[in-house]
C-alpha positions as CSV (number, residue, x, y, z in Angstrom):
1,X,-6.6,22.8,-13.1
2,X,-7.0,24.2,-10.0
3,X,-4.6,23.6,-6.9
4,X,-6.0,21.3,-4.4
5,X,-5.1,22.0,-0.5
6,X,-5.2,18.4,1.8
7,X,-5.9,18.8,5.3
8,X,-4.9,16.7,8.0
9,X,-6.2,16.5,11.5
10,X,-4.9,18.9,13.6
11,X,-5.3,16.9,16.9
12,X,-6.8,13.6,18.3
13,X,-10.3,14.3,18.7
14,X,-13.7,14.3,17.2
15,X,-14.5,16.1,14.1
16,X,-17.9,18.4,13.1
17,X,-19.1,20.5,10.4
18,X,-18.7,24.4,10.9
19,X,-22.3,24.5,11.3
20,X,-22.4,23.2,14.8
21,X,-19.5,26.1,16.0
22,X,-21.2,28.1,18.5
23,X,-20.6,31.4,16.2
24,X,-22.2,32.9,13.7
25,X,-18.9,34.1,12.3
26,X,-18.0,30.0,11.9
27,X,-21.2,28.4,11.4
28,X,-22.6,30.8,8.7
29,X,-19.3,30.6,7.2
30,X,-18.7,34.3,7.3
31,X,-14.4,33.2,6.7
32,X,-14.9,30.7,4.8
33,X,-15.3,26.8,4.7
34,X,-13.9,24.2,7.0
35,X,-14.4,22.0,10.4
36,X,-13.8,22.0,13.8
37,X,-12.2,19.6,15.8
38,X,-13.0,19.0,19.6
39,X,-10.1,18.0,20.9
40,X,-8.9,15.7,23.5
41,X,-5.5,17.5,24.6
42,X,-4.3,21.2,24.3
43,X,-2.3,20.8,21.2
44,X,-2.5,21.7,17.7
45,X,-0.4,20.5,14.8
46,X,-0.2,22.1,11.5
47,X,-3.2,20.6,9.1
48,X,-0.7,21.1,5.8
49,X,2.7,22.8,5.8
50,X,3.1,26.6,4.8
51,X,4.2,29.6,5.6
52,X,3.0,31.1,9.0
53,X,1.5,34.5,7.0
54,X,-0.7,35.8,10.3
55,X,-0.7,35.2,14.1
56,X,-2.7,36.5,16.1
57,X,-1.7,39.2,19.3
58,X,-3.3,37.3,21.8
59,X,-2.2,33.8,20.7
60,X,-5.9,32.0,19.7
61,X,-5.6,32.1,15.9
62,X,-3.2,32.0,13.1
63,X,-3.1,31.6,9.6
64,X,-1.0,29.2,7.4
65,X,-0.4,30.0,3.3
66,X,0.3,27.3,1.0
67,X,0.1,27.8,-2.9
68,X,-2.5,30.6,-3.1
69,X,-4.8,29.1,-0.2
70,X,-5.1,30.5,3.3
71,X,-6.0,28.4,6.4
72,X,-7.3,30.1,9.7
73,X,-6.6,27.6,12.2
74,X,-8.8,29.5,15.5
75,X,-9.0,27.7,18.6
76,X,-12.3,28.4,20.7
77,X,-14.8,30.8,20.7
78,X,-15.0,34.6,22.2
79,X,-11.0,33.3,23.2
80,X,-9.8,36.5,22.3
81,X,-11.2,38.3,25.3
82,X,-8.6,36.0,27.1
83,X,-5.8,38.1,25.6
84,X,-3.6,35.3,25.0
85,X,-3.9,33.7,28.6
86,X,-3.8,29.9,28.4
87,X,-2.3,29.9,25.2
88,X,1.6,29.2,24.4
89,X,2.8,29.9,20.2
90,X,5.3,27.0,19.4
91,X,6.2,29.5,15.8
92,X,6.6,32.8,14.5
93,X,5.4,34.6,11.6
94,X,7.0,34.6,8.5
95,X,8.3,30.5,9.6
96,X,7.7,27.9,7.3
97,X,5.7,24.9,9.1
98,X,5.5,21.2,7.8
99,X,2.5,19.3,8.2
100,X,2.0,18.0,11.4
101,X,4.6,20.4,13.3
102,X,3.3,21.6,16.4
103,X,1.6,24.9,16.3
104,X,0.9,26.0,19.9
105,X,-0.7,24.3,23.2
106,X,-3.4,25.6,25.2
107,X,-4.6,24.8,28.7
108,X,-8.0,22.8,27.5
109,X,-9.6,22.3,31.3
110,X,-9.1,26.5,31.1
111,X,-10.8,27.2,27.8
112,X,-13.5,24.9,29.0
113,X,-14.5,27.0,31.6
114,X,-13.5,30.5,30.1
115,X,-15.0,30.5,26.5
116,X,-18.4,29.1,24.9
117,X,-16.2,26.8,23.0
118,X,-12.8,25.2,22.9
119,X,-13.3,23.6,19.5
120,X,-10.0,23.9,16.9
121,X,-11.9,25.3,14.1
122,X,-10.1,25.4,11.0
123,X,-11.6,27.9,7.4
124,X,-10.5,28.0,4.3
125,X,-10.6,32.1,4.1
126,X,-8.6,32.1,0.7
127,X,-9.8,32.1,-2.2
128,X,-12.9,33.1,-1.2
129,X,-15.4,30.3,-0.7
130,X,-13.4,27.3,-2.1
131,X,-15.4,24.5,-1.2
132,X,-14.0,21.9,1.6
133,X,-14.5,18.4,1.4
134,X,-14.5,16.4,4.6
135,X,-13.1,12.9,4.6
136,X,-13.7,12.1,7.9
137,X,-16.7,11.9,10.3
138,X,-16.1,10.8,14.3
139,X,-13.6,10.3,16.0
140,X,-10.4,11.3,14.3
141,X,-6.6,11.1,15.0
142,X,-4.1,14.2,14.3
143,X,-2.2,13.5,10.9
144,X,-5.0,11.9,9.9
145,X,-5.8,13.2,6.3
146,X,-9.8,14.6,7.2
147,X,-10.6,17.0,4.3
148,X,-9.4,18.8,0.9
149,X,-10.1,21.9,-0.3
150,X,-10.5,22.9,-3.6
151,X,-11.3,19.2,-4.9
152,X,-15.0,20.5,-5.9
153,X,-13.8,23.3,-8.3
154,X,-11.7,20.3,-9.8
155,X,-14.7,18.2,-10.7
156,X,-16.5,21.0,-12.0
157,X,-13.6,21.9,-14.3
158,X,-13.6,17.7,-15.4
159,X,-17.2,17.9,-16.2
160,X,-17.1,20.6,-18.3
């Protein structure tokens, strides 16, 4: 049986399929599969617990490890032309998070007018596409539990 990864939200906000991220990259699920989340404030809280295995230099994206699966948790698009301004890391790599812990803030009115997008988008990039279940549609709250990943590959294995 094959480990199943929960998600929870990781802000208040409202939630969308990858499909409708302004970027290829996200919407052709290039990483991987996932959501986005349009959220209300500038914070993001872990959507499971982990270890923090990748952040990166200029603050917009990091990736969170958990029993073999790997969770980029990106916030915005083209953000990384910013170079980090707007965006304050609450952890460090190699720290283990709990779901729910606060990740990092950003200035929201900022991204709004400096990228295409300000979206938390949040991909599944390992194992290589695991299918993501959502569990939520509209308006969600952070904590909430919105998605699982891996629950598909389950199924299959029970039908067999």
């Amino acid at each position: 049986m094959s480990p199943i990864l929960e998600l929870f939200s990781p802000a208040d906000g409202s939630i969308f399929p990858l499909e409708q991220v302004p970027d290829p990259v996200f919407s052709q699920h290039m990483l991987g599969n996932g959501f986005a989340i349009d959220a209300a404030k500038g914070e993001v809280f872990a959507p499971c617990g982990g270890i923090i295995t990748n952040i990166n230099p200029n603050k917009h994206a990091l990736v969170i490890s958990q029993n073999g699966f790997e969770l980029l948790v990106h916030i915005g698009v083209e953000t990384v032309s910013l170079k980090g301004k707007g965006f304050t890391l609450l952890v460090k790599q190699g720290q283990k998070v709990s779901q729910g812990q606060p990740l990092l803030t950003f200035d929201l009115d900022f991204l709004k007018k400096s990228a295409p997008c300000a979206w938390i988008i949040c991909a599944v990039t390992a194992p290589q596409d695991v299918p993501v279940q959502a569990l939520a549609s509209g308006r969600v709250k952070q904590g909430q539990k919105i998605a699982s990943a891996g629950e598909a590959e389950k199924k299959k294995q029970k039908a067999r």
